[in-house]
mmCIF file of the N, C-alpha and C atoms, coordinates in Angstrom:
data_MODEL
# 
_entry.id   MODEL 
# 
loop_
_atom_site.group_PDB 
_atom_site.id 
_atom_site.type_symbol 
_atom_site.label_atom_id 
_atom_site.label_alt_id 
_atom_site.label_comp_id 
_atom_site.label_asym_id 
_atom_site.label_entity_id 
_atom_site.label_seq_id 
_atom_site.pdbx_PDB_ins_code 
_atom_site.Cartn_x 
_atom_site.Cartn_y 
_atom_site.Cartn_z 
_atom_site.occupancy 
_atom_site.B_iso_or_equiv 
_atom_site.pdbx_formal_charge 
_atom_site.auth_seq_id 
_atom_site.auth_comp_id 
_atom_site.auth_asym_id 
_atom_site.auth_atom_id 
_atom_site.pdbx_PDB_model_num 
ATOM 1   N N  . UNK A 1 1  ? 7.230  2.022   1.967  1.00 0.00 ? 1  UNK A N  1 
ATOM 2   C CA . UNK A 1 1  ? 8.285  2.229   0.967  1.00 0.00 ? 1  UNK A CA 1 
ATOM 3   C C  . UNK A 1 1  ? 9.271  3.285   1.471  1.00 0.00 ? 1  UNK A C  1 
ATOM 4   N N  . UNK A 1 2  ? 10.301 2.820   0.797  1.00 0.00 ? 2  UNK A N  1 
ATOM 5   C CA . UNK A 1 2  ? 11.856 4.224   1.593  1.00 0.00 ? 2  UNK A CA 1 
ATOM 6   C C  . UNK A 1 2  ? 11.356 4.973   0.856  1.00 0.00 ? 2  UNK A C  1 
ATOM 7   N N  . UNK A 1 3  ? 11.097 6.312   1.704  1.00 0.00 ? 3  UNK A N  1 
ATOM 8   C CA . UNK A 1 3  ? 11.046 7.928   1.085  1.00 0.00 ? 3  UNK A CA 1 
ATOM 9   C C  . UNK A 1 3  ? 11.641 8.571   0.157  1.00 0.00 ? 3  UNK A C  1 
ATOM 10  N N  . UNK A 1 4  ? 13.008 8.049   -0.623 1.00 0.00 ? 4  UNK A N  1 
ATOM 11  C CA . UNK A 1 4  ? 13.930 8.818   -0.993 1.00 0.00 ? 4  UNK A CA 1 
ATOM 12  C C  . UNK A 1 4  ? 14.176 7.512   -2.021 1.00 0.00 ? 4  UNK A C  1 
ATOM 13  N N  . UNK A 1 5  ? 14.031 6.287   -1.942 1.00 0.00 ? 5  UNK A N  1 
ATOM 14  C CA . UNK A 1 5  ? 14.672 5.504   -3.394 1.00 0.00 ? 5  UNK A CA 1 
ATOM 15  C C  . UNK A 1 5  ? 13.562 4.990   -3.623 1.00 0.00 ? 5  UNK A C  1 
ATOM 16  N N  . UNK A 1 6  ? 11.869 4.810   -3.177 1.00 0.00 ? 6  UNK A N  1 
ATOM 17  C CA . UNK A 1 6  ? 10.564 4.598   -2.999 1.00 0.00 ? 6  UNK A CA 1 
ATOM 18  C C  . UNK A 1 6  ? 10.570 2.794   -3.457 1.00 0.00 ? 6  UNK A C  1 
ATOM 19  N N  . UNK A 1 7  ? 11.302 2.599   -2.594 1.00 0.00 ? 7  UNK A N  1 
ATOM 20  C CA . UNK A 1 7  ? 11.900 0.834   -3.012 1.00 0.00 ? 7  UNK A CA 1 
ATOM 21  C C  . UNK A 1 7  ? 10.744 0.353   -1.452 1.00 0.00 ? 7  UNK A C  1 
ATOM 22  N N  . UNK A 1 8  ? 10.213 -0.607  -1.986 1.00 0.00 ? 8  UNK A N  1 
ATOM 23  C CA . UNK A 1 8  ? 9.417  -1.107  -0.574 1.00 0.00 ? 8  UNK A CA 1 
ATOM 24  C C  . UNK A 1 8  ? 10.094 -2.421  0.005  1.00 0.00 ? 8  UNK A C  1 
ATOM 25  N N  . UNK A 1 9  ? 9.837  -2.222  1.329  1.00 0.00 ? 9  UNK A N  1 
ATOM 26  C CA . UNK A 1 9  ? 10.553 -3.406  2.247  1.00 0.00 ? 9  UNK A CA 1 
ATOM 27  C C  . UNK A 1 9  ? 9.168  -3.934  2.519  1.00 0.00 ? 9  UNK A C  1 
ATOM 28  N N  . UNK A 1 10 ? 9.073  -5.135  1.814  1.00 0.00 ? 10 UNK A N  1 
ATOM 29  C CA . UNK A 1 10 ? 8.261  -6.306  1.805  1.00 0.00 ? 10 UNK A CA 1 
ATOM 30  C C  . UNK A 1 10 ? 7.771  -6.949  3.411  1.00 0.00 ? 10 UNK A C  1 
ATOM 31  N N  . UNK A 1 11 ? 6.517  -7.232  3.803  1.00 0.00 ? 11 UNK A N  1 
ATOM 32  C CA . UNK A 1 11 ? 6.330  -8.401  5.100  1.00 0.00 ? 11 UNK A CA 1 
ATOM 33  C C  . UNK A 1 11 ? 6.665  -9.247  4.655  1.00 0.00 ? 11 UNK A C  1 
ATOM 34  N N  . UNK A 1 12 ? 7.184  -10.466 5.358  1.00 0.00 ? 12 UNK A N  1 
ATOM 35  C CA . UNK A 1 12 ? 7.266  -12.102 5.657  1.00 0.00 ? 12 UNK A CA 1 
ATOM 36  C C  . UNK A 1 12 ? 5.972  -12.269 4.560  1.00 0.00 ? 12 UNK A C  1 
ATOM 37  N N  . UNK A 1 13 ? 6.051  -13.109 3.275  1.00 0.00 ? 13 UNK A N  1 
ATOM 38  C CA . UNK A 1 13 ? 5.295  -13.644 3.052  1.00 0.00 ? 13 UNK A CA 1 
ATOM 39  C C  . UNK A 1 13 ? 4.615  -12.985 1.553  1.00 0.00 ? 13 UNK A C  1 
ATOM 40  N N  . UNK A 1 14 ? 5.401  -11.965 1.460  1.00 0.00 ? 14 UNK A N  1 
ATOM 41  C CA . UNK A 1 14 ? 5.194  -11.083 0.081  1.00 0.00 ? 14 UNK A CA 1 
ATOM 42  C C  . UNK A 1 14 ? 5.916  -10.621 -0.857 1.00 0.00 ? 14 UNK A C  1 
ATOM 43  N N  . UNK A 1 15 ? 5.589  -10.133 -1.868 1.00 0.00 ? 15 UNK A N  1 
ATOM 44  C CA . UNK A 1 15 ? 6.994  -10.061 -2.954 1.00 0.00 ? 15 UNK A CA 1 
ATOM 45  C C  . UNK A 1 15 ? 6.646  -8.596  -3.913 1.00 0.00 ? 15 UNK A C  1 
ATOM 46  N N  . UNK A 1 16 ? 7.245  -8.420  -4.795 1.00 0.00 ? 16 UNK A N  1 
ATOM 47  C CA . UNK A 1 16 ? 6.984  -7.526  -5.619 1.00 0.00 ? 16 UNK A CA 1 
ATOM 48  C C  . UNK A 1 16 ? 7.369  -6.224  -5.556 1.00 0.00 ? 16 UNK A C  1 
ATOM 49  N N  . UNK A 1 17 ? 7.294  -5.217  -6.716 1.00 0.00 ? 17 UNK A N  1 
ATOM 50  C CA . UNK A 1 17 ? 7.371  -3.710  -6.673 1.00 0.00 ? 17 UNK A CA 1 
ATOM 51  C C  . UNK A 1 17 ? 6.478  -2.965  -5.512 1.00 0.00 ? 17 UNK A C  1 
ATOM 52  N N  . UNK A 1 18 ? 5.186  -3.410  -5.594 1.00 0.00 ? 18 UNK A N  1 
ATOM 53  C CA . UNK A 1 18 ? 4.753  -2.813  -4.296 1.00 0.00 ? 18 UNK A CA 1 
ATOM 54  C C  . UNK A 1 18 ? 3.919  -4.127  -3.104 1.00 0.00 ? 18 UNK A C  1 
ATOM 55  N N  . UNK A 1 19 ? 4.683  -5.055  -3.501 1.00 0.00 ? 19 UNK A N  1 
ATOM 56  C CA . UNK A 1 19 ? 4.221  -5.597  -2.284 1.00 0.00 ? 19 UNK A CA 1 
ATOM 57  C C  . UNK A 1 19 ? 3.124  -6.133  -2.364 1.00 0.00 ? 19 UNK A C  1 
ATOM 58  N N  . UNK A 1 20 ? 2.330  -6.732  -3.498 1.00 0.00 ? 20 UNK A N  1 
ATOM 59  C CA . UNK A 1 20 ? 0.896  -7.051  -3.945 1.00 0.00 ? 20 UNK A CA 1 
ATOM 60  C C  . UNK A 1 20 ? 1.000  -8.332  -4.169 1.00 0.00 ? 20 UNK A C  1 
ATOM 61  N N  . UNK A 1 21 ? 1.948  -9.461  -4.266 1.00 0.00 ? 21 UNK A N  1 
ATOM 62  C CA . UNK A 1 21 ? 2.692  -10.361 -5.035 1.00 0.00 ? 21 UNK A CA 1 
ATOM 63  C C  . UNK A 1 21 ? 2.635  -11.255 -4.083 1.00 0.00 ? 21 UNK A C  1 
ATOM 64  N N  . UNK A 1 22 ? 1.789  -12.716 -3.151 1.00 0.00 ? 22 UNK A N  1 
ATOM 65  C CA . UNK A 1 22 ? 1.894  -13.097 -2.328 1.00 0.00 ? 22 UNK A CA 1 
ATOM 66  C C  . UNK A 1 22 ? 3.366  -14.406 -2.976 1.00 0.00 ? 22 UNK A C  1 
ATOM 67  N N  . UNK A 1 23 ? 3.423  -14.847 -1.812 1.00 0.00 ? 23 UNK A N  1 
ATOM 68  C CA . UNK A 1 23 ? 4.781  -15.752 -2.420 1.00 0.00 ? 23 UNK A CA 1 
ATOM 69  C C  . UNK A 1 23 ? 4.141  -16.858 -2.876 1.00 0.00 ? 23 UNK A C  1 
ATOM 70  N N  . UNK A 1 24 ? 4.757  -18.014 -4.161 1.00 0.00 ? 24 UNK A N  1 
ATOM 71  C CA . UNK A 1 24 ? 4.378  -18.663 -4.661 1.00 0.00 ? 24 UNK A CA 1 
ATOM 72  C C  . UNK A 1 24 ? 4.734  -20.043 -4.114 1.00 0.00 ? 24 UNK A C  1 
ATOM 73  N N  . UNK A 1 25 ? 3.662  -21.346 -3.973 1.00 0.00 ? 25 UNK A N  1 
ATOM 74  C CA . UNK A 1 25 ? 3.784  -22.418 -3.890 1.00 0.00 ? 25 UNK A CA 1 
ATOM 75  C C  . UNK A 1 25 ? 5.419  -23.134 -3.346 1.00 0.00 ? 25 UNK A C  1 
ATOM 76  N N  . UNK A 1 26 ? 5.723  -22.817 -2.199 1.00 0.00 ? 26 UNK A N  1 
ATOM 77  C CA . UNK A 1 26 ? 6.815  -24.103 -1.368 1.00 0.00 ? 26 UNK A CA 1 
ATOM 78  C C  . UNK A 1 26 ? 7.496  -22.976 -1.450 1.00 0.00 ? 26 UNK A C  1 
ATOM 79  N N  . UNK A 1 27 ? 7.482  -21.522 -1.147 1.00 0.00 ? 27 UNK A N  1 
ATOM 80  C CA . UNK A 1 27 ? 8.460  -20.586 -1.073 1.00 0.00 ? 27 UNK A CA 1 
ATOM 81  C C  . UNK A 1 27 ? 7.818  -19.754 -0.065 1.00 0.00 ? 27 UNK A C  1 
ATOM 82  N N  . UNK A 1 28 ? 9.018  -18.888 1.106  1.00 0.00 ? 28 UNK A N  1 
ATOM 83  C CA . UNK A 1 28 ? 8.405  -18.098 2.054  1.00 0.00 ? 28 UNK A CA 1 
ATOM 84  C C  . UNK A 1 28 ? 9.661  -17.249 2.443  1.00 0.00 ? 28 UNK A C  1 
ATOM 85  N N  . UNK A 1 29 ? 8.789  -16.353 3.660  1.00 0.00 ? 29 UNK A N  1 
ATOM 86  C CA . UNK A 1 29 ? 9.727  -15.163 3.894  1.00 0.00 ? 29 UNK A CA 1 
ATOM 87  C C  . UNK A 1 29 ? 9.864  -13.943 3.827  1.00 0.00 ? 29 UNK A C  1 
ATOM 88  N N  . UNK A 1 30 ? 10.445 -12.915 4.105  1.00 0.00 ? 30 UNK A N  1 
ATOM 89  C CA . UNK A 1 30 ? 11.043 -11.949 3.710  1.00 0.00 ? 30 UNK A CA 1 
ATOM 90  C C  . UNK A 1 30 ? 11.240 -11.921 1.837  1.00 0.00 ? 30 UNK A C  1 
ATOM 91  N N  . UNK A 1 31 ? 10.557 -11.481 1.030  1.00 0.00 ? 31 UNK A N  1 
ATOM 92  C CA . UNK A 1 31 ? 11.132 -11.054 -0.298 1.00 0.00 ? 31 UNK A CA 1 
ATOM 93  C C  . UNK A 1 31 ? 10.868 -12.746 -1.054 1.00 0.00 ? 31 UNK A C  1 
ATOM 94  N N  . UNK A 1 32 ? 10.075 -13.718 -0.235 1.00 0.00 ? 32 UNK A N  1 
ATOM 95  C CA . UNK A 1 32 ? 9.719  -14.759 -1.130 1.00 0.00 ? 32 UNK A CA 1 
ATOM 96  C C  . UNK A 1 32 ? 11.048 -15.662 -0.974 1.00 0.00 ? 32 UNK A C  1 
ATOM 97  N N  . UNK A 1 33 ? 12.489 -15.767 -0.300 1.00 0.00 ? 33 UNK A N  1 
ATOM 98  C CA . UNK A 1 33 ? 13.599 -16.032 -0.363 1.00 0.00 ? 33 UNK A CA 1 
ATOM 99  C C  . UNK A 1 33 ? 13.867 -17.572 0.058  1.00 0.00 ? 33 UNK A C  1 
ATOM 100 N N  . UNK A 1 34 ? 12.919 -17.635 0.990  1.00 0.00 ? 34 UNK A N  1 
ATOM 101 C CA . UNK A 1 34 ? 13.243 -19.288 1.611  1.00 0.00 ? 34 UNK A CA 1 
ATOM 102 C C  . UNK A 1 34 ? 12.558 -20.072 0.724  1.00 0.00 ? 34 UNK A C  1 
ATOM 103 N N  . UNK A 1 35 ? 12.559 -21.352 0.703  1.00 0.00 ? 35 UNK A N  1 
ATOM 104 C CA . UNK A 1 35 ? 12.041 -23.209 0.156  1.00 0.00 ? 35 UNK A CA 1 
ATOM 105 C C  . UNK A 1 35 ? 12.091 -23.590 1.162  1.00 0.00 ? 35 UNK A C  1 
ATOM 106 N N  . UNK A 1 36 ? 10.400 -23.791 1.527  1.00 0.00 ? 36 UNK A N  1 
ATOM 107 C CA . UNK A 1 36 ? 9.681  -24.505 2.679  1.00 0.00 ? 36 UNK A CA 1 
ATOM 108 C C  . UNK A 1 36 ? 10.460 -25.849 2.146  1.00 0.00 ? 36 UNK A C  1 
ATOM 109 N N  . UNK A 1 37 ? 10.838 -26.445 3.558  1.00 0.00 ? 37 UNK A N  1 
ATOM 110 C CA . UNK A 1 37 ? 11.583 -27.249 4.044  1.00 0.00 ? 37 UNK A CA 1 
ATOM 111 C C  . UNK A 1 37 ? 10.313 -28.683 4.365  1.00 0.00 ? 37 UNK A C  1 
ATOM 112 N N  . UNK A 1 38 ? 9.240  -28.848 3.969  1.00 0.00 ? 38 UNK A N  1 
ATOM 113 C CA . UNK A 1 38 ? 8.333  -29.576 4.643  1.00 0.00 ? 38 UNK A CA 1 
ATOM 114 C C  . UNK A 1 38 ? 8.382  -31.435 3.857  1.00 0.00 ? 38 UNK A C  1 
ATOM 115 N N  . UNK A 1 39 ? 8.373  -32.583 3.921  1.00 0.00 ? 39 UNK A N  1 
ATOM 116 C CA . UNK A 1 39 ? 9.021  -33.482 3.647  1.00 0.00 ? 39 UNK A CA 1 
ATOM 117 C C  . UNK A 1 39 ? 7.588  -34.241 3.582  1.00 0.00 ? 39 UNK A C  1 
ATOM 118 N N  . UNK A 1 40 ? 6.579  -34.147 4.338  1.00 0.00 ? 40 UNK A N  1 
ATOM 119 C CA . UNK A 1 40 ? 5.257  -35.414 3.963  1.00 0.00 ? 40 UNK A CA 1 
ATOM 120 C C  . UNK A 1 40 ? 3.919  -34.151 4.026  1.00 0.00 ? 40 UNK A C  1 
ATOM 121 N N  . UNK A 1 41 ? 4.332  -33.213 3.799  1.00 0.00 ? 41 UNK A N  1 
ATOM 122 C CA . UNK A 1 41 ? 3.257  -32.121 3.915  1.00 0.00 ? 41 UNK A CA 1 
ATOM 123 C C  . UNK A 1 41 ? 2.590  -31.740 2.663  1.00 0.00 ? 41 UNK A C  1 
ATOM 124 N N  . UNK A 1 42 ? 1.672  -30.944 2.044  1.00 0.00 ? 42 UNK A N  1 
ATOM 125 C CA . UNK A 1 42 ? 1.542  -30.918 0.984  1.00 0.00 ? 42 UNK A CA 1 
ATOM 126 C C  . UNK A 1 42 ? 2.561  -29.993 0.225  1.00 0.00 ? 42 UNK A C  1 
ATOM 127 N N  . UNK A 1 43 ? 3.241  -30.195 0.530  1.00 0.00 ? 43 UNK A N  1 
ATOM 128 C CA . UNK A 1 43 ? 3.880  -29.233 -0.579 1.00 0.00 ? 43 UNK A CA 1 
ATOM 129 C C  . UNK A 1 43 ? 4.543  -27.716 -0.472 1.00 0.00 ? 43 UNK A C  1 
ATOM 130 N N  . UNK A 1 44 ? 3.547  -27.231 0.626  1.00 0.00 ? 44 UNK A N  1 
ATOM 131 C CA . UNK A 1 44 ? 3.342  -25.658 0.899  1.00 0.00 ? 44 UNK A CA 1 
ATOM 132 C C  . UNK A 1 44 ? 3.746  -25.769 2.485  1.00 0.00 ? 44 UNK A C  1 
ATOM 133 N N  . UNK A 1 45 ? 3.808  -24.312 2.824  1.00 0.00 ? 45 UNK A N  1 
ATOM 134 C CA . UNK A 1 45 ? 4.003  -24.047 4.049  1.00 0.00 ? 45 UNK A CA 1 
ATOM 135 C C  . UNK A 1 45 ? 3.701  -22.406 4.231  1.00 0.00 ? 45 UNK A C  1 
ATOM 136 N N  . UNK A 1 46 ? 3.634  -21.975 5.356  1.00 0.00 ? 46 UNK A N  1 
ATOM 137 C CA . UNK A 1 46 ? 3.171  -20.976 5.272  1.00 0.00 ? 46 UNK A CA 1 
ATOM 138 C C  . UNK A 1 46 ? 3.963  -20.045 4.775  1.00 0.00 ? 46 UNK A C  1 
ATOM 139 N N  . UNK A 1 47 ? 3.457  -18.960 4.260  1.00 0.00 ? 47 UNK A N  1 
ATOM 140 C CA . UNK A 1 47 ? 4.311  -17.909 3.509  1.00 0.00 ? 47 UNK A CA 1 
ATOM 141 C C  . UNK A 1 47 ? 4.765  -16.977 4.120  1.00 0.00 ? 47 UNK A C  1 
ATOM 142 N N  . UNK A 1 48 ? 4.215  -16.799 5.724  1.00 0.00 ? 48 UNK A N  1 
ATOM 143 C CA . UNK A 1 48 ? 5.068  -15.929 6.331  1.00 0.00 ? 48 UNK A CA 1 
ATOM 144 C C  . UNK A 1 48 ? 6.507  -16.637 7.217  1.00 0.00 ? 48 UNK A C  1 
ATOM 145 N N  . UNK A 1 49 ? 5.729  -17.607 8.090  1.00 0.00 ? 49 UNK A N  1 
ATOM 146 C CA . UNK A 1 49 ? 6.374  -18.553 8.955  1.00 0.00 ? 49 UNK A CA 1 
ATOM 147 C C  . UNK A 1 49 ? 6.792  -19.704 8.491  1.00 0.00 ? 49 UNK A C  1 
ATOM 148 N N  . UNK A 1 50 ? 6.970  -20.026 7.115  1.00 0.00 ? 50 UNK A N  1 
ATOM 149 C CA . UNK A 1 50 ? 7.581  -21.242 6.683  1.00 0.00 ? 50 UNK A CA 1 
ATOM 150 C C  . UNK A 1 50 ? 7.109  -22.635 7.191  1.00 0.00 ? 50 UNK A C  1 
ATOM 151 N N  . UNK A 1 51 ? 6.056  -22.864 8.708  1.00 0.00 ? 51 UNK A N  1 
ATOM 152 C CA . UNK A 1 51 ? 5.652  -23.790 8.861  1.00 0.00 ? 51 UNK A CA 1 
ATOM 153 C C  . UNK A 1 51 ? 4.675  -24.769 8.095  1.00 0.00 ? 51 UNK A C  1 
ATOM 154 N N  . UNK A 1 52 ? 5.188  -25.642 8.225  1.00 0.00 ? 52 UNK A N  1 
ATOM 155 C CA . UNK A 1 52 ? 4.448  -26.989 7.120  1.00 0.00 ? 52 UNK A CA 1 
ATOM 156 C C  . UNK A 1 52 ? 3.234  -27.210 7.714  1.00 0.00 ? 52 UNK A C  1 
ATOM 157 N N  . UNK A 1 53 ? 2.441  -27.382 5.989  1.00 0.00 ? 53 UNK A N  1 
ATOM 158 C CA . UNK A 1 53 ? 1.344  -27.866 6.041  1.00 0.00 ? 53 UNK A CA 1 
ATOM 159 C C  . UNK A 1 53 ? 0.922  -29.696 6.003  1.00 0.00 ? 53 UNK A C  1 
ATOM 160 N N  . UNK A 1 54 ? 1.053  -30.233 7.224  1.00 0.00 ? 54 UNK A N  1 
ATOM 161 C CA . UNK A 1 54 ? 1.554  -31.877 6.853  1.00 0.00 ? 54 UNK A CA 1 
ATOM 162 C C  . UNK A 1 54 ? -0.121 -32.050 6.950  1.00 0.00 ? 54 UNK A C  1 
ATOM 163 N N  . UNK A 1 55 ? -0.350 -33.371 5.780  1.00 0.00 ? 55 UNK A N  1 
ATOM 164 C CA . UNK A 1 55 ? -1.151 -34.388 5.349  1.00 0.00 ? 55 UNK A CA 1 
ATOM 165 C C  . UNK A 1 55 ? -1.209 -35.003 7.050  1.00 0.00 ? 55 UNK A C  1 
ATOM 166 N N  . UNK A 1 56 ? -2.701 -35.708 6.889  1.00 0.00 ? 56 UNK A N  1 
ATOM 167 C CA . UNK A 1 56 ? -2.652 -36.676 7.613  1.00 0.00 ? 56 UNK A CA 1 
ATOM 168 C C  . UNK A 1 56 ? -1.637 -38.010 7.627  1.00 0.00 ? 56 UNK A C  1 
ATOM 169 N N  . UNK A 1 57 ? -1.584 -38.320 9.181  1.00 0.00 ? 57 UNK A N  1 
ATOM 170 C CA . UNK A 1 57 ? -0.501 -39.189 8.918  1.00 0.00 ? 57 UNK A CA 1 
ATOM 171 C C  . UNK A 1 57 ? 1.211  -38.730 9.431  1.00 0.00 ? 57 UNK A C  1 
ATOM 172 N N  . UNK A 1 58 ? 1.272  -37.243 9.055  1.00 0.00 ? 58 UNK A N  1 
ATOM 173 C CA . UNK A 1 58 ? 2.664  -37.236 8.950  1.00 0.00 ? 58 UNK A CA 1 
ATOM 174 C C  . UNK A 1 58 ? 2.237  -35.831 10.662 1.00 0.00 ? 58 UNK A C  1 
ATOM 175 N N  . UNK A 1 59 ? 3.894  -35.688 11.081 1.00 0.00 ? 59 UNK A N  1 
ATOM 176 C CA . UNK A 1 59 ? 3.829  -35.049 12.184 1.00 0.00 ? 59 UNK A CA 1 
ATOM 177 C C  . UNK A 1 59 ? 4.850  -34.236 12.093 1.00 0.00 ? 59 UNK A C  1 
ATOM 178 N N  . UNK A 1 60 ? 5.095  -33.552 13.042 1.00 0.00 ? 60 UNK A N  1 
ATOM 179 C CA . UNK A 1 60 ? 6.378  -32.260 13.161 1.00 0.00 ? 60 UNK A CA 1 
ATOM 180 C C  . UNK A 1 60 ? 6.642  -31.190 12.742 1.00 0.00 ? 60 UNK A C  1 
ATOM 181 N N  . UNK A 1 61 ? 7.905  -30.856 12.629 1.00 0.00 ? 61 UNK A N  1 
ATOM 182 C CA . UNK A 1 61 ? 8.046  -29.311 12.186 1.00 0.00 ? 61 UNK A CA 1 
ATOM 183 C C  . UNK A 1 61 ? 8.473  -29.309 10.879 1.00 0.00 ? 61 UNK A C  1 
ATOM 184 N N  . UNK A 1 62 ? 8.629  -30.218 9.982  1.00 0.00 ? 62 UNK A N  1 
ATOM 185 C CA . UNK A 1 62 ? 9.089  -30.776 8.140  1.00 0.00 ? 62 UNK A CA 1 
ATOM 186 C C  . UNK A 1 62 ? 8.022  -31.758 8.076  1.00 0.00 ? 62 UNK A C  1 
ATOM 187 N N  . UNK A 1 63 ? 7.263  -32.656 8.975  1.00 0.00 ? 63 UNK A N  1 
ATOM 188 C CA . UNK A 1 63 ? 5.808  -33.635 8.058  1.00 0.00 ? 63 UNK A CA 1 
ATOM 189 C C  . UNK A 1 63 ? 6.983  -34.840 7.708  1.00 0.00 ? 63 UNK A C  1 
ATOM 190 N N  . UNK A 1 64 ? 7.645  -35.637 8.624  1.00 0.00 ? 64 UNK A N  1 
ATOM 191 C CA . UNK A 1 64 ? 7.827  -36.158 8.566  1.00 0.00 ? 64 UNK A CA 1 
ATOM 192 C C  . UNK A 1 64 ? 7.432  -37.538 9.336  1.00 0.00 ? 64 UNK A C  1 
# 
């Protein structure tokens, strides 16, 4: 947290006043900010790295 406005700068993949808050379902990033981009995957992707979680069947970097 900044010393002086005690505001916390979040990891890839977390959210909240102090940072306890993992990001929710098809969202990632810095501060929770991106929409996993993933197209035959389930749904989710990772919450730090945004990479898709693809179903069998589907391939690539979106599960398509």
């Amino acid at each position: 947290c900044h010393h002086v406005t005690g505001e916390c700068s979040c990891p890839p993949g977390w959210t909240g006043h102090d940072c306890t808050h993992p990001c929710s379902s098809g969202r990632w990033g810095r501060d929770c900010a991106n929409s996993c981009a993933c197209d035959g995957g389930d749904g989710g992707c990772d919450p730090a790295t945004g990479t898709c979680s693809c179903q069998p069947g589907f391939t690539g970097q979106h599960c398509q």
